[in-house]
MARZA-350834 format. One record per residue (C-alpha): residue number from 1; residue in one letter; chain; y, z negated, x negated. Coordinates in steps of 0.02 Angstrom, whole numbers, plus 32768, in hexadecimal, padded with zeros to 4 digits. Example, Ala and Ser with C-alpha at 12.3 -4.5 7.8 and 13.67 -1.06 7.14 Angstrom:
2
<atom i="1" aa="A" ch="A" north="7F1F" up="7E7A" east="7D99"/>
<atom i="2" aa="S" ch="A" north="7FCB" up="7E9B" east="7D54"/>
//
This chain:
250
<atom i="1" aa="X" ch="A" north="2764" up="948D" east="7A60"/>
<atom i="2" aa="X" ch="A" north="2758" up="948E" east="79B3"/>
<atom i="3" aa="X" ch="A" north="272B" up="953E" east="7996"/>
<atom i="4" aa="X" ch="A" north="27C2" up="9575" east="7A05"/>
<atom i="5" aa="X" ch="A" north="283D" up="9507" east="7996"/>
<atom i="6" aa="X" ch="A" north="27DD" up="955F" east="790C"/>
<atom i="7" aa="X" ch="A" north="2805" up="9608" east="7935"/>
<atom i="8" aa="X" ch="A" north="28AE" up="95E9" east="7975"/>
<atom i="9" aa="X" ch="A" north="28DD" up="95AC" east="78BB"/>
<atom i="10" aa="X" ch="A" north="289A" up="9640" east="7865"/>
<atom i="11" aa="X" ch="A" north="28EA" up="96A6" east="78C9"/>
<atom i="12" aa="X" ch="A" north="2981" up="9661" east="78AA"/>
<atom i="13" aa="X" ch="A" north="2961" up="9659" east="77E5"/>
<atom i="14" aa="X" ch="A" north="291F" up="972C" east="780C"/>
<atom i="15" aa="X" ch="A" north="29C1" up="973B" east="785A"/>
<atom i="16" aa="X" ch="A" north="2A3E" up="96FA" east="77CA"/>
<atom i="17" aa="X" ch="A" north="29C3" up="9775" east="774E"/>
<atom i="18" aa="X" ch="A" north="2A0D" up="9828" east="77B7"/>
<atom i="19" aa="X" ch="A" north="2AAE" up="97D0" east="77DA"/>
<atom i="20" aa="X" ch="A" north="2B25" up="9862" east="77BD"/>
<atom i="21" aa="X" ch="A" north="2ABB" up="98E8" east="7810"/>
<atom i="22" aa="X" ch="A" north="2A92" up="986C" east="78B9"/>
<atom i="23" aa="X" ch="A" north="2B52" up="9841" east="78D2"/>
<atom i="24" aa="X" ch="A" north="2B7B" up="98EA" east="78D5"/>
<atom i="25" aa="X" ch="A" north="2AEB" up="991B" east="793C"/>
<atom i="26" aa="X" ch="A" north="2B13" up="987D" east="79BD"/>
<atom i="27" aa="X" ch="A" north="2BC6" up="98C2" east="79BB"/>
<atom i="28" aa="X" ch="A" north="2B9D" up="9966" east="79FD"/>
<atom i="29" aa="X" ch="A" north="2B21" up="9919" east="7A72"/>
<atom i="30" aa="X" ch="A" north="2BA1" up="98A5" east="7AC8"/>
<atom i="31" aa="X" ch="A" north="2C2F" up="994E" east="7AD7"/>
<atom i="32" aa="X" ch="A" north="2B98" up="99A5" east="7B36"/>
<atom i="33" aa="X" ch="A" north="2B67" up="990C" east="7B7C"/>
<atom i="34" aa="X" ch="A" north="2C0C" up="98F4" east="7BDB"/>
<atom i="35" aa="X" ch="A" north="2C15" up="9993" east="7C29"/>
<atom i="36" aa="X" ch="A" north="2B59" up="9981" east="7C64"/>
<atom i="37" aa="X" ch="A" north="2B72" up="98C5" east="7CA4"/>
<atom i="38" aa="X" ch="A" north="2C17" up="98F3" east="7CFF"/>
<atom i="39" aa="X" ch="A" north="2BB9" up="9998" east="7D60"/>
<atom i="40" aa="X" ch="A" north="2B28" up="9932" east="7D77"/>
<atom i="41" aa="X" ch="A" north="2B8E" up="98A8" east="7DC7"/>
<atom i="42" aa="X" ch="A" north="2BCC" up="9918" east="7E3A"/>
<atom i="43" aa="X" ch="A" north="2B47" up="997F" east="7E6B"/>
<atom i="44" aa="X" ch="A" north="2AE1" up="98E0" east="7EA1"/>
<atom i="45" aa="X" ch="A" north="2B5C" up="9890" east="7F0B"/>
<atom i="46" aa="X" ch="A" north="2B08" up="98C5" east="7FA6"/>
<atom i="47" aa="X" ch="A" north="2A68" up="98AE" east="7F7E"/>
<atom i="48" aa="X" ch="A" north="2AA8" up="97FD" east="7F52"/>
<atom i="49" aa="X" ch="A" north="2AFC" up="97E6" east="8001"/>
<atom i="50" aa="X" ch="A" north="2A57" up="9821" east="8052"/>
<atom i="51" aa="X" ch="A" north="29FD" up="9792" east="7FE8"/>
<atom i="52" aa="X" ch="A" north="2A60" up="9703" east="7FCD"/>
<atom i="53" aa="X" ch="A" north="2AF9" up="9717" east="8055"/>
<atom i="54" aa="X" ch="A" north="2B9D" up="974F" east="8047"/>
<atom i="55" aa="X" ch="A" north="2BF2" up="96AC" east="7FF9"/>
<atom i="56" aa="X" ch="A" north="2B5E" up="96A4" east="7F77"/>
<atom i="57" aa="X" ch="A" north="2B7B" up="9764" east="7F40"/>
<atom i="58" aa="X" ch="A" north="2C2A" up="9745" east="7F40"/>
<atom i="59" aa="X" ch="A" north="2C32" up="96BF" east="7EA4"/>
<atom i="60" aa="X" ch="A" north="2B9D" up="9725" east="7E5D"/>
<atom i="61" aa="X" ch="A" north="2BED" up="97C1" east="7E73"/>
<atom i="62" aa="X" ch="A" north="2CAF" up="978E" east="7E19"/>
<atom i="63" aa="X" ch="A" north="2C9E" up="97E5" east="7D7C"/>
<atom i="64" aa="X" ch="A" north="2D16" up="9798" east="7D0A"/>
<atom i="65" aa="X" ch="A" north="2CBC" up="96D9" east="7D3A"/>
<atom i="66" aa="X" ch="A" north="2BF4" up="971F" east="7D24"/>
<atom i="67" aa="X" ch="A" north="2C19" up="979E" east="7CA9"/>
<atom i="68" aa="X" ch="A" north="2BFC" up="974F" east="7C12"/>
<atom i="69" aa="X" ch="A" north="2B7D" up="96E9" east="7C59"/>
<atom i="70" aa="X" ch="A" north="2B1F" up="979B" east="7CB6"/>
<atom i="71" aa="X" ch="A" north="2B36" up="97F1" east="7BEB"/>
<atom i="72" aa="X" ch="A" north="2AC8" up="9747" east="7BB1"/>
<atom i="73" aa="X" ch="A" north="2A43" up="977D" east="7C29"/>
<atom i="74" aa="X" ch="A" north="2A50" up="9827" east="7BFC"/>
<atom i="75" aa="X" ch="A" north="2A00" up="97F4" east="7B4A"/>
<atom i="76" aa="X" ch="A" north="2959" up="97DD" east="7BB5"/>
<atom i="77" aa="X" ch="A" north="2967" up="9874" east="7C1D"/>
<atom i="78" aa="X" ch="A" north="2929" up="991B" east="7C04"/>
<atom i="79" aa="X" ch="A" north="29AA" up="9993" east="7BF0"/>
<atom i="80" aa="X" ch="A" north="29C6" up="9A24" east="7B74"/>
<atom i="81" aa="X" ch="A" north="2A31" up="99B1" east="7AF9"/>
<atom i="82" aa="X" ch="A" north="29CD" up="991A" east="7AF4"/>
<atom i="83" aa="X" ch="A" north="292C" up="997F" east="7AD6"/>
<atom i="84" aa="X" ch="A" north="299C" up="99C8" east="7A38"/>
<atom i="85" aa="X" ch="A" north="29C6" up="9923" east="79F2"/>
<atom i="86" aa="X" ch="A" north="28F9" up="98DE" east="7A14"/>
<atom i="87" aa="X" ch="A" north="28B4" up="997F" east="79C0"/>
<atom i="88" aa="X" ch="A" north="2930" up="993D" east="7921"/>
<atom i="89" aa="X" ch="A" north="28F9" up="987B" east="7933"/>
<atom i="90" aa="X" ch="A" north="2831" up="98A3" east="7954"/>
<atom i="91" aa="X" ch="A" north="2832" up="98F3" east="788E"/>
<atom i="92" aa="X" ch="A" north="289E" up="985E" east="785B"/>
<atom i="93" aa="X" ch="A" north="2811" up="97F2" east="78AD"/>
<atom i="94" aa="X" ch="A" north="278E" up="985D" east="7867"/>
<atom i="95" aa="X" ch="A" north="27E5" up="9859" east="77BD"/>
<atom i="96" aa="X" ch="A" north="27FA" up="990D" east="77B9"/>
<atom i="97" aa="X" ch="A" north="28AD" up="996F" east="776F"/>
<atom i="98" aa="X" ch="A" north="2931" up="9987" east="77EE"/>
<atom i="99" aa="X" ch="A" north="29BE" up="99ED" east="77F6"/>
<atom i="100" aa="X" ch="A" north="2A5A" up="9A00" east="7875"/>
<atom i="101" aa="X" ch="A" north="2A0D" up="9AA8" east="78B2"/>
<atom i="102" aa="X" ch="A" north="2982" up="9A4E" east="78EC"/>
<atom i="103" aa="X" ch="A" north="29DF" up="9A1E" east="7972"/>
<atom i="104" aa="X" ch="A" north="2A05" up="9AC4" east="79AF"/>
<atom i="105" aa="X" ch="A" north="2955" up="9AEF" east="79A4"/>
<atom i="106" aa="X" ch="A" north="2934" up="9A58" east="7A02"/>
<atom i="107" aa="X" ch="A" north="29B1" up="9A9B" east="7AA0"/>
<atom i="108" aa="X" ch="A" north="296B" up="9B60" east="7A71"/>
<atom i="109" aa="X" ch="A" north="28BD" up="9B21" east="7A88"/>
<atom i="110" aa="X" ch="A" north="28BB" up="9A9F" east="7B1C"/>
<atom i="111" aa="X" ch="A" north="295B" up="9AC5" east="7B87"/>
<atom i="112" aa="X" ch="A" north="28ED" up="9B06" east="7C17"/>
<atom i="113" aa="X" ch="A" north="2860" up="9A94" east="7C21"/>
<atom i="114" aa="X" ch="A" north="28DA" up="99FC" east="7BF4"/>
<atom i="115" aa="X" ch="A" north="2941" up="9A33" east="7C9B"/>
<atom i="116" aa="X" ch="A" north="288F" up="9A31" east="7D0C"/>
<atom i="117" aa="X" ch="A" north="286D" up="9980" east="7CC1"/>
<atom i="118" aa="X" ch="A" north="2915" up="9941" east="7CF8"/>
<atom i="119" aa="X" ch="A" north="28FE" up="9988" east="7DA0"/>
<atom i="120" aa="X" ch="A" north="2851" up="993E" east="7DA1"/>
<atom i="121" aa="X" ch="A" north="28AE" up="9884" east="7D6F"/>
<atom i="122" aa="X" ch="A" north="292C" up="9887" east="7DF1"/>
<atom i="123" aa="X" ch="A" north="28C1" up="98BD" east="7E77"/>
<atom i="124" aa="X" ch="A" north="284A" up="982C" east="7E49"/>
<atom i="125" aa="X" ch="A" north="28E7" up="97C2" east="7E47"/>
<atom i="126" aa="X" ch="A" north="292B" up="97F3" east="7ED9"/>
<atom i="127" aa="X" ch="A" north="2887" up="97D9" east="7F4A"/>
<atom i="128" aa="X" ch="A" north="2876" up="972B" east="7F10"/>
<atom i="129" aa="X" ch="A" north="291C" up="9702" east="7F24"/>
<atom i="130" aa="X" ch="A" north="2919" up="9752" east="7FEC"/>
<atom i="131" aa="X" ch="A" north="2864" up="96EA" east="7FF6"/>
<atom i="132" aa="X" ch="A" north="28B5" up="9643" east="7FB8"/>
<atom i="133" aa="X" ch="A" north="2946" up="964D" east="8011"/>
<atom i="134" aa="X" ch="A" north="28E0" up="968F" east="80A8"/>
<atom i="135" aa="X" ch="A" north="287C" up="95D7" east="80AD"/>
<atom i="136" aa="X" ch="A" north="2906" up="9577" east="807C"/>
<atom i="137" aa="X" ch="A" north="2943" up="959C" east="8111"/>
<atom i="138" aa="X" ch="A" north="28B8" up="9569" east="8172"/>
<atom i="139" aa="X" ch="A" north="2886" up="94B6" east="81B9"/>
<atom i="140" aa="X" ch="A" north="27F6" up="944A" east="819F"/>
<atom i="141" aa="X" ch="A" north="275D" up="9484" east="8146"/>
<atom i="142" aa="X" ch="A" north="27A1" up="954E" east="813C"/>
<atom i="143" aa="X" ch="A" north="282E" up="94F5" east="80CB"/>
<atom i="144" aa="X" ch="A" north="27AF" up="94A4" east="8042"/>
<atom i="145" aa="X" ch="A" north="2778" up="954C" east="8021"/>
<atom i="146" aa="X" ch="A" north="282A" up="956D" east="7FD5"/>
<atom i="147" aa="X" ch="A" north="27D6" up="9502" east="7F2C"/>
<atom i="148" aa="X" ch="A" north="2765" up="958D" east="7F16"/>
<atom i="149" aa="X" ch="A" north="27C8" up="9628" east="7F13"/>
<atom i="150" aa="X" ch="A" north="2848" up="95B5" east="7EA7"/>
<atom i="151" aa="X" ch="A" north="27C1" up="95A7" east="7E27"/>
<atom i="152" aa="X" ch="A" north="2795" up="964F" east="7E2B"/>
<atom i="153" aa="X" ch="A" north="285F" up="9678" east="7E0A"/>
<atom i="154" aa="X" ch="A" north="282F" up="95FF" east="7D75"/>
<atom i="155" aa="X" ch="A" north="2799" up="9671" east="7D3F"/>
<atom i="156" aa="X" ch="A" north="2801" up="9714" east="7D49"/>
<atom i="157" aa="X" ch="A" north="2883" up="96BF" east="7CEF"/>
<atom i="158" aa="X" ch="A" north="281A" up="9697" east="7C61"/>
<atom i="159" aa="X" ch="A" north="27AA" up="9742" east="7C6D"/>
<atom i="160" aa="X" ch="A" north="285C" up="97A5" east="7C30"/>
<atom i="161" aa="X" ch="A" north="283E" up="974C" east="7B89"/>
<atom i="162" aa="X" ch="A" north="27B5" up="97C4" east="7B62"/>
<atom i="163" aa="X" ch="A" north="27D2" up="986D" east="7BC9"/>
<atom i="164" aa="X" ch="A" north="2839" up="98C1" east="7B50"/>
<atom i="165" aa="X" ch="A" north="27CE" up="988A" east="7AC3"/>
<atom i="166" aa="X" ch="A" north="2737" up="98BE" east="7B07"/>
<atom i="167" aa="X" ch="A" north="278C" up="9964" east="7B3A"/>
<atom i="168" aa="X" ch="A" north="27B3" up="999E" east="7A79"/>
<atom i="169" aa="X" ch="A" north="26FC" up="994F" east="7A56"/>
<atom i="170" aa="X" ch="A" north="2689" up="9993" east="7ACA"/>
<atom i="171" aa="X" ch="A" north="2647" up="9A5B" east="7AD1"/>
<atom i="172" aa="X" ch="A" north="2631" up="9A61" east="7B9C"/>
<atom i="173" aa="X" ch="A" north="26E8" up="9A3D" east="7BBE"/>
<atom i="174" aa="X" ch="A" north="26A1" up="9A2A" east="7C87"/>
<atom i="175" aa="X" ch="A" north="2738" up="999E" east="7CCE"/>
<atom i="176" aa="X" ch="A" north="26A7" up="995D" east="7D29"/>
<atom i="177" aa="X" ch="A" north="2638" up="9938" east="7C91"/>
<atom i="178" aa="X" ch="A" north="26E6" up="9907" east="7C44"/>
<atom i="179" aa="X" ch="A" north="26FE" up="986E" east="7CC7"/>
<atom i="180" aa="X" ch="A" north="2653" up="984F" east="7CC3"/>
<atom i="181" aa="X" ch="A" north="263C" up="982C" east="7C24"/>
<atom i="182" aa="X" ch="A" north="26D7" up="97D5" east="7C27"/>
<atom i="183" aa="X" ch="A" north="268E" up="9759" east="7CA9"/>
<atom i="184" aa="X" ch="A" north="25FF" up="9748" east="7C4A"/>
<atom i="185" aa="X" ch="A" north="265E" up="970D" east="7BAD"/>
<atom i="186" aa="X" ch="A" north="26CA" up="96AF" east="7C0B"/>
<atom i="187" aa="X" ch="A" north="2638" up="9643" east="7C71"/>
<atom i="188" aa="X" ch="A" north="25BA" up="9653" east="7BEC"/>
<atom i="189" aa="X" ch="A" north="263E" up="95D7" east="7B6D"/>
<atom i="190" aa="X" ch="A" north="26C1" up="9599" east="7BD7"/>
<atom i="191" aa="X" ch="A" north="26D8" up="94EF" east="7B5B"/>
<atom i="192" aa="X" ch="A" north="2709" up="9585" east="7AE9"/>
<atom i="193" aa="X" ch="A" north="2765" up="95E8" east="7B5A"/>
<atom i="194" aa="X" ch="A" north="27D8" up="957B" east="7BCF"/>
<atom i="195" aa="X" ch="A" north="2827" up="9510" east="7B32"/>
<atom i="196" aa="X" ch="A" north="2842" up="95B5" east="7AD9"/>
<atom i="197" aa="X" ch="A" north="28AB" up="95FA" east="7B72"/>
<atom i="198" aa="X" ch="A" north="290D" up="955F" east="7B93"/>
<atom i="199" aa="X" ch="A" north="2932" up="9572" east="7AD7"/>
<atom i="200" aa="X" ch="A" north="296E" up="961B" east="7AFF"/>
<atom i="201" aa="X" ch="A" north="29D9" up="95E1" east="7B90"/>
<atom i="202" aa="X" ch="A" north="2A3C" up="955B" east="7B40"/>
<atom i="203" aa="X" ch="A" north="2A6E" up="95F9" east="7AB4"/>
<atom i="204" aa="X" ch="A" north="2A99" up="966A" east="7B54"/>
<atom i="205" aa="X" ch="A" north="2B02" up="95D6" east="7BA7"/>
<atom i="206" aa="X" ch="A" north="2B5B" up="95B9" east="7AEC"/>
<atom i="207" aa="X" ch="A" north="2B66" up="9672" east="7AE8"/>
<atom i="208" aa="X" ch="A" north="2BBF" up="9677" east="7B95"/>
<atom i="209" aa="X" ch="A" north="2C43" up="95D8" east="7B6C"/>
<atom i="210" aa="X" ch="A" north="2C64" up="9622" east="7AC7"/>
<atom i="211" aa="X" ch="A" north="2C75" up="96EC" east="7AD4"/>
<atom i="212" aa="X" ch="A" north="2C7B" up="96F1" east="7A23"/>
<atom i="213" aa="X" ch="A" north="2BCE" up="96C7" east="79E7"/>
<atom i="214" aa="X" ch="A" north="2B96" up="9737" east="7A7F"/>
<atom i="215" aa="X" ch="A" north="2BF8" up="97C3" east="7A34"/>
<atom i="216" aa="X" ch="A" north="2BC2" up="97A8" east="7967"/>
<atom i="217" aa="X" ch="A" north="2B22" up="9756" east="798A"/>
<atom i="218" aa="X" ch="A" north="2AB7" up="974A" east="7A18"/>
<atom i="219" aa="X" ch="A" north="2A5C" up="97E2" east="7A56"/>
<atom i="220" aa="X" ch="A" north="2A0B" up="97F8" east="79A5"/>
<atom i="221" aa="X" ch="A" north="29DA" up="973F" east="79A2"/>
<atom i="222" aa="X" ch="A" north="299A" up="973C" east="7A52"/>
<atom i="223" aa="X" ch="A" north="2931" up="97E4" east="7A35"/>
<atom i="224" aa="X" ch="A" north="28F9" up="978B" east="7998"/>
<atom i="225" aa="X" ch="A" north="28AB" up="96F8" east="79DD"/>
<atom i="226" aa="X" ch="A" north="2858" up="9758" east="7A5F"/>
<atom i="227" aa="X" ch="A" north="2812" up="97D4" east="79F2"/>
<atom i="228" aa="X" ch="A" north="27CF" up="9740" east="7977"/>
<atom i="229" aa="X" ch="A" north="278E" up="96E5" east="7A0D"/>
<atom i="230" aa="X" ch="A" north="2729" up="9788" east="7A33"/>
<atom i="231" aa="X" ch="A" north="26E9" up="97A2" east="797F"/>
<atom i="232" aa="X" ch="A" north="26B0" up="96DE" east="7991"/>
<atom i="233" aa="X" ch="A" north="2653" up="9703" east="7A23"/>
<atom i="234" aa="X" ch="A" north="260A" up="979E" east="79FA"/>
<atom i="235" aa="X" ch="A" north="25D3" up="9763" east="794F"/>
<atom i="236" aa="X" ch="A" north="2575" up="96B3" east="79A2"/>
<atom i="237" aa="X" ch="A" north="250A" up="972B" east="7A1F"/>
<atom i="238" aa="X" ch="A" north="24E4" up="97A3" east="797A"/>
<atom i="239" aa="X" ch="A" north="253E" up="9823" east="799A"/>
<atom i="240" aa="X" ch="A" north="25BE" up="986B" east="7912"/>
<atom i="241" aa="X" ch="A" north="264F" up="98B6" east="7936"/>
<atom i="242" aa="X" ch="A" north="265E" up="9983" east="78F6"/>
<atom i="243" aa="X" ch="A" north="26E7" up="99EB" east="78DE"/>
<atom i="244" aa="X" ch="A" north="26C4" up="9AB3" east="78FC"/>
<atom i="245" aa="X" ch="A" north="26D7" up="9B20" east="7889"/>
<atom i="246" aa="X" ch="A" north="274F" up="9B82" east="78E2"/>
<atom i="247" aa="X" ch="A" north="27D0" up="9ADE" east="78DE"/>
<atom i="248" aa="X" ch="A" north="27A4" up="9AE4" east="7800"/>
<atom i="249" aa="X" ch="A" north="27FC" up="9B71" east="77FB"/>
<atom i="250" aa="X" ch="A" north="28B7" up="9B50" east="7868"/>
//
């Protein structure tokens, strides 16, 4: 618990150090961001209906109540902008120079593999939504089972906190080997892990009531915790983090 309040300090004293550069990179984030959450809200509508029923879907599905709160989640989901503002926060974390174009390296460098992780997330999402609301709906004994595929919701939840991380970190970028590793960091520390993503969720739900700091503020701070609570990680099994050569030179 401690080492999660630990890094989610520094990051915030990291943070105020490339305050300039991060607001303006968290501003073109959340104009992106709104066009992506808005398509994405309405291209999984029917999956949604499929999964959770067509009442469910419906409050899920109207954009101008989830919006803000579907841009929070966003922060934790691959996509070609939020790998942009990581591959900015992971030098911040690493203590290496950063500059706006960064950012559009970042989107230059991940935007297709970023895209194939979000698919991978909302597939996983989806089939553990359809399994828990699949047992829910069942009596007796079938219906206990719903605990389990709640806590693995919980898991998956908490796994996002390292995918895109571990996507700018590691060489085989394999979305397999991406969630796997993922669950391993995420089962391996979880006294680490689950504080540090509740920490994250109260800054998405103060995010969603006030639009402002999501606008100015919390993309870069999210991707800055994460990346930090990678670094940690990394750094108690060994294992330093490296920046290529080619990434030296942007």
């Amino acid at each position: 618990m401690m080492r999660a309040l630990r890094i989610f300090g520094r990051s915030f004293v990291q943070f105020y150090d490339e305050l300039f550069l991060l607001v303006g990179i968290n501003l073109v984030w959340a104009i992106g961001s709104f066009i992506v959450a808005v398509a994405l809200l309405f291209a999984l509508r029917w999956p949604l209906v499929m999964v959770m029923g067509a009442n469910a879907a419906a409050i899920l599905t109207t954009w101008p109540v989830t919006l803000f709160p579907f841009m929070g989640l966003l922060m934790l989901a691959p996509n070609p902008l939020t790998a942009g503002v990581f591959f900015v926060t992971r030098r911040i974390a690493l203590e290496k120079r950063v500059y706006f174009h960064y950012f559009w390296a970042g989107i230059k460098r991940y935007w297709v593999r970023s895209w194939v992780l979000l698919a991978t997330g909302i597939v996983g999402y989806l089939v553990l939504l359809a399994n828990l609301r699949f047992y829910m709906g069942m009596t007796s004994f079938w219906k206990s089972l719903s605990v389990l595929w709640l806590y693995a919701l919980i898991i998956w939840s908490c796994m996002q906190l390292y995918t895109i991380p571990l996507l700018l970190e590691q060489r085989d970028k394999s979305p397999v080997l991406i969630v796997r590793n993922a669950f391993l960091l995420t089962m391996s520390d979880p006294i680490f892990t689950i504080p540090l993503v509740l920490l994250i969720v109260i800054l998405v739900l103060i995010g969603a009531l006030l639009p402002f700091i999501l606008l100015c503020f919390l993309a870069c701070l999210v991707s800055l915790i994460c990346n930090a609570a990678l670094v940690e990680r990394l750094r108690l099994i060994g294992t330093e983090p490296a920046i290529d050569e080619e990434e030296e030179l942007l």
